[in-house]
C-alpha positions in Angstrom: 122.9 -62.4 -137.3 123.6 -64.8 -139.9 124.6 -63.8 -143.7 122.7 -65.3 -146.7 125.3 -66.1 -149.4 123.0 -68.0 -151.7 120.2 -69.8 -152.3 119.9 -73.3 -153.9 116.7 -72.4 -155.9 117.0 -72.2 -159.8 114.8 -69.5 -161.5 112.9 -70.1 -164.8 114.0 -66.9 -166.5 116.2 -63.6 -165.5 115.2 -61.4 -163.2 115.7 -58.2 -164.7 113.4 -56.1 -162.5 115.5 -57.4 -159.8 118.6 -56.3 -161.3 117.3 -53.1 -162.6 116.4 -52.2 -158.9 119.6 -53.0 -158.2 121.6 -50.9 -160.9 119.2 -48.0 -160.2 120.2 -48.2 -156.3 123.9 -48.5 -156.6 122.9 -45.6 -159.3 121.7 -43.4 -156.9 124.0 -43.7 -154.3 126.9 -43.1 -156.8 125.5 -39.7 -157.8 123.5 -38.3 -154.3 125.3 -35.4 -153.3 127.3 -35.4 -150.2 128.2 -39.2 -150.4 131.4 -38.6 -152.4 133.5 -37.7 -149.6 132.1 -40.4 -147.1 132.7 -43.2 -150.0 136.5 -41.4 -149.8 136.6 -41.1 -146.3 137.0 -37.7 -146.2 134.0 -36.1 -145.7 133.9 -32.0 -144.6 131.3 -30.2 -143.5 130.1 -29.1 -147.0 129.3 -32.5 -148.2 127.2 -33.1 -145.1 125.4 -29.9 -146.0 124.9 -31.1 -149.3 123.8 -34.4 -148.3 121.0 -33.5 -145.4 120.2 -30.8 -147.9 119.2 -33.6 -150.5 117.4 -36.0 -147.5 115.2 -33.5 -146.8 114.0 -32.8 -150.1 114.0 -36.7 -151.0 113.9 -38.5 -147.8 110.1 -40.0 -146.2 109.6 -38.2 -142.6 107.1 -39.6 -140.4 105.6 -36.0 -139.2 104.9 -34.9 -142.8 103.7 -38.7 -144.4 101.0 -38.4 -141.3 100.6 -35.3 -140.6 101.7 -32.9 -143.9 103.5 -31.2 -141.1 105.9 -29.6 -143.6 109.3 -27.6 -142.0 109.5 -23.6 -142.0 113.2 -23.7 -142.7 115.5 -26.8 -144.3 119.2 -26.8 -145.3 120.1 -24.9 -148.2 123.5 -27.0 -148.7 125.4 -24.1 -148.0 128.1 -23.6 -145.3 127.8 -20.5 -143.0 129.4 -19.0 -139.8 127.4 -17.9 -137.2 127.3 -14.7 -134.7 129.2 -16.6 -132.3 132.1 -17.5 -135.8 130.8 -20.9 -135.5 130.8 -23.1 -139.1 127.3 -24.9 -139.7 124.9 -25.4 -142.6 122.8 -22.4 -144.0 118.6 -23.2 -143.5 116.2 -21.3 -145.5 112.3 -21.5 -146.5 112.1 -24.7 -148.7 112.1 -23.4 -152.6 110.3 -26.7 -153.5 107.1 -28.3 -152.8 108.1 -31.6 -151.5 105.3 -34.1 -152.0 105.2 -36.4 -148.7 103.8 -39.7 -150.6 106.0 -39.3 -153.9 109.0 -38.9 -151.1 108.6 -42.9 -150.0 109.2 -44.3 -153.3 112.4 -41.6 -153.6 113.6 -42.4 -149.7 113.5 -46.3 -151.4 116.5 -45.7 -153.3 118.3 -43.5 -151.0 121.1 -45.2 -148.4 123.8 -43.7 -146.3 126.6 -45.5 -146.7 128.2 -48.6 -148.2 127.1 -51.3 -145.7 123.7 -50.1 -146.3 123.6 -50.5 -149.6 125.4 -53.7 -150.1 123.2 -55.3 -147.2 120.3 -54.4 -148.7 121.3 -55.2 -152.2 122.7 -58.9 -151.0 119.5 -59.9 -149.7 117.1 -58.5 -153.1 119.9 -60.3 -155.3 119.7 -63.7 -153.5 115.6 -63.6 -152.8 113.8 -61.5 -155.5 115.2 -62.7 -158.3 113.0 -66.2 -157.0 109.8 -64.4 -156.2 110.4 -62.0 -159.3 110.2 -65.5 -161.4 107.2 -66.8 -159.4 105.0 -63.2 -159.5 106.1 -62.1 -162.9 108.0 -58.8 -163.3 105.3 -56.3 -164.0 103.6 -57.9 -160.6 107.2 -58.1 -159.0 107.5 -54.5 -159.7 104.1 -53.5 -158.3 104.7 -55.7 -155.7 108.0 -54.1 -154.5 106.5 -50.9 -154.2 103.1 -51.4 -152.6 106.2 -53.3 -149.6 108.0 -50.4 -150.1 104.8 -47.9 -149.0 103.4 -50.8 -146.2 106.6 -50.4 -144.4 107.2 -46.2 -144.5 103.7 -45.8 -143.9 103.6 -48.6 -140.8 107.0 -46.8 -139.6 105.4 -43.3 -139.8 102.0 -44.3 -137.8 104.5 -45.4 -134.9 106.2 -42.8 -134.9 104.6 -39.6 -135.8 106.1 -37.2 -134.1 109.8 -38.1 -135.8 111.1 -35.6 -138.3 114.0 -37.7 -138.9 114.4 -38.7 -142.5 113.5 -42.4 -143.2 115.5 -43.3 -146.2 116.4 -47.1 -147.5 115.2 -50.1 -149.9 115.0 -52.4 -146.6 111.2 -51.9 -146.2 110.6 -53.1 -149.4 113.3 -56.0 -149.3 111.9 -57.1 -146.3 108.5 -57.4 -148.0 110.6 -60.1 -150.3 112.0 -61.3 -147.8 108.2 -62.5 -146.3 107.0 -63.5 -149.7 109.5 -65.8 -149.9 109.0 -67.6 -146.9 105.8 -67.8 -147.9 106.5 -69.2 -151.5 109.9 -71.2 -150.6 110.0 -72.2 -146.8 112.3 -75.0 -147.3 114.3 -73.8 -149.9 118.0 -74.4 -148.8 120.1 -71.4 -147.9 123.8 -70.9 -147.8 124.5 -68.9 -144.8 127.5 -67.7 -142.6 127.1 -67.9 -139.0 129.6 -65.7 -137.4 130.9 -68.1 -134.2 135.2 -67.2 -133.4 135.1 -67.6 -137.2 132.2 -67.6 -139.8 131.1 -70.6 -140.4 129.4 -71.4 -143.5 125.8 -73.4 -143.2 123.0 -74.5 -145.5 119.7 -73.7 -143.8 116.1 -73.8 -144.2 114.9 -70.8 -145.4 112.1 -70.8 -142.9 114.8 -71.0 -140.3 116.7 -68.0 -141.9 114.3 -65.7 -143.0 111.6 -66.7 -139.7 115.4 -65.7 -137.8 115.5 -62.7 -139.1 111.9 -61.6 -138.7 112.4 -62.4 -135.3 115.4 -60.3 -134.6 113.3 -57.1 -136.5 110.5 -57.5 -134.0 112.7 -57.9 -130.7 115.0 -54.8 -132.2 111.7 -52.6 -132.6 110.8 -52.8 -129.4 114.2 -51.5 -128.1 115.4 -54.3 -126.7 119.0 -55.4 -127.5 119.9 -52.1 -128.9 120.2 -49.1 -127.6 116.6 -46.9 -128.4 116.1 -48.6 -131.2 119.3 -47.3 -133.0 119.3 -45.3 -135.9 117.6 -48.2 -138.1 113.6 -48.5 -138.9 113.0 -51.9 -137.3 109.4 -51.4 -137.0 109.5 -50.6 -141.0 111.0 -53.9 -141.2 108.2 -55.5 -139.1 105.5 -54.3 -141.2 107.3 -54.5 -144.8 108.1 -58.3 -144.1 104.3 -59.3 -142.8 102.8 -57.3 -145.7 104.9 -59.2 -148.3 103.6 -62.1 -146.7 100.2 -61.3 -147.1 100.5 -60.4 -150.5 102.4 -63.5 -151.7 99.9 -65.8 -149.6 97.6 -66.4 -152.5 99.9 -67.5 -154.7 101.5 -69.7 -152.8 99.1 -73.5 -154.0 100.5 -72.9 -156.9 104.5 -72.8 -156.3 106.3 -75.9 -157.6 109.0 -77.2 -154.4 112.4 -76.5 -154.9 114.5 -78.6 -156.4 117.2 -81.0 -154.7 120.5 -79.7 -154.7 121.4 -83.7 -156.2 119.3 -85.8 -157.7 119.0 -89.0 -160.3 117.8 -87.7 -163.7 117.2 -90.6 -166.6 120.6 -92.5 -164.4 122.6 -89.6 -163.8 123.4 -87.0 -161.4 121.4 -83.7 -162.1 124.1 -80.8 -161.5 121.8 -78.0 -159.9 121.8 -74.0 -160.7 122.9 -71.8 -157.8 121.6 -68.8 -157.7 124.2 -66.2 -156.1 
């Protein structure tokens, strides 16, 4: 898998719905309950009661997005002993009504851990802030939810029987991701290639991004990991092919991207990198 770094595409104006989705994800993940103690590395059995405790009141689960199969009994957050004097987490009736569509756009700001987040949040800061400048923000906005819904909802319809919790911003990142293929193919973008050491590259971004689509559809169909992992590959799948879609008609109208050097009136432009 290679690792964007940046892309060599100037933007006409700041992105701020990019870096508000951002702030509110690293947000989030700072105050979700449970996550303290992983952050630390140190996390007892408490904190993980707290923390599937929270997912199951703010997480997407397949079963209940498609078939409002809602649970009889969820963690409380508690810790309790059982008969036999083994320590586990306390489940209960739910004392909330959990509304299955409201809970994909709060699984879109929900992550597990640190490389989650920061993977996710590398590739929105190096690719939305380009489609943010070519949709507009109230469109980029709209647009990054509707992604966000595509993929849950695609993941769900696979798999409805799972009553696993489907939590993460990828769906909707990987709808930006297939917008900008569609808007900025051969944008150029820095990469590291991981080879004995990782190498850094400037690439195509057809070549990165139609990379990474690729891997996504090979992974959901199990092969080259084990079941499919623990990650929503097919939420990937669908999230990246509707941001195509939805981009598609604008795309007449996007101006190239610039050279990275070029003559301007005699002299050598100096670009804008966009990290």
């Amino acid at each position: 898998m290679v690792i964007p770094v940046h892309d060599v595409n100037p933007v006409r104006r700041t992105p701020v719905v990019t870096y508000a989705l951002i702030a509110a994800n690293v947000l989030v993940f700072l105050f979700t309950p449970g996550l303290s103690g992983s952050v630390a590395g140190d996390s007892s059995l408490a904190q993980l009661c707290h923390l599937q405790a929270f997912l199951d009141h703010y997480a997407a689960v397949p079963q209940e997005l498609i078939h409002h199969q809602m649970p009889q009994l969820v963690p409380t957050g508690d810790v309790g002993t059982s008969a036999q004097g083994s320590a586990g987490c306390v489940v209960a009736p739910p004392d909330y009504d959990k509304s299955p569509p409201l809970s994909v756009l709060t699984a879109m700001f929900l992550h597990g851990g640190w490389l989650h987040l920061l993977g996710n949040m590398l590739f929105l800061l190096i690719f939305g802030n380009n489609v943010e400048d070519r949709m507009g923000h109230v469109r980029f906005a709209l647009f990054y939810v509707v992604c966000g819904y595509a993929a849950s909802y695609g993941f769900a319809l696979l798999n409805d029987d799972s009553g696993d919790p489907l939590i993460g911003a990828s769906g909707a990142i990987a709808g930006v991701l297939g917008a900008y293929l569609v808007l900025y193919p051969k944008a150029r973008v820095w990469v590291l290639v991981p080879f004995l050491v990782f190498l850094p590259l400037r690439l195509p971004a057809w070549l990165v991004l139609g990379f990474w689509f690729v891997l996504q559809a090979v992974y959901s169909s199990g092969e080259g990991v084990s079941a499919a992992g623990t990650v929503a590959y097919a939420a990937h799948v669908v999230g990246f092919l509707a941001g195509m879609l939805l981009a598609w008609p604008l795309k007449p109208g996007t101006p190239p991207p610039p050279e990275p050097r070029g003559l301007l009136f005699g002299r050598k432009a100096r670009p804008r990198h966009t990290w």
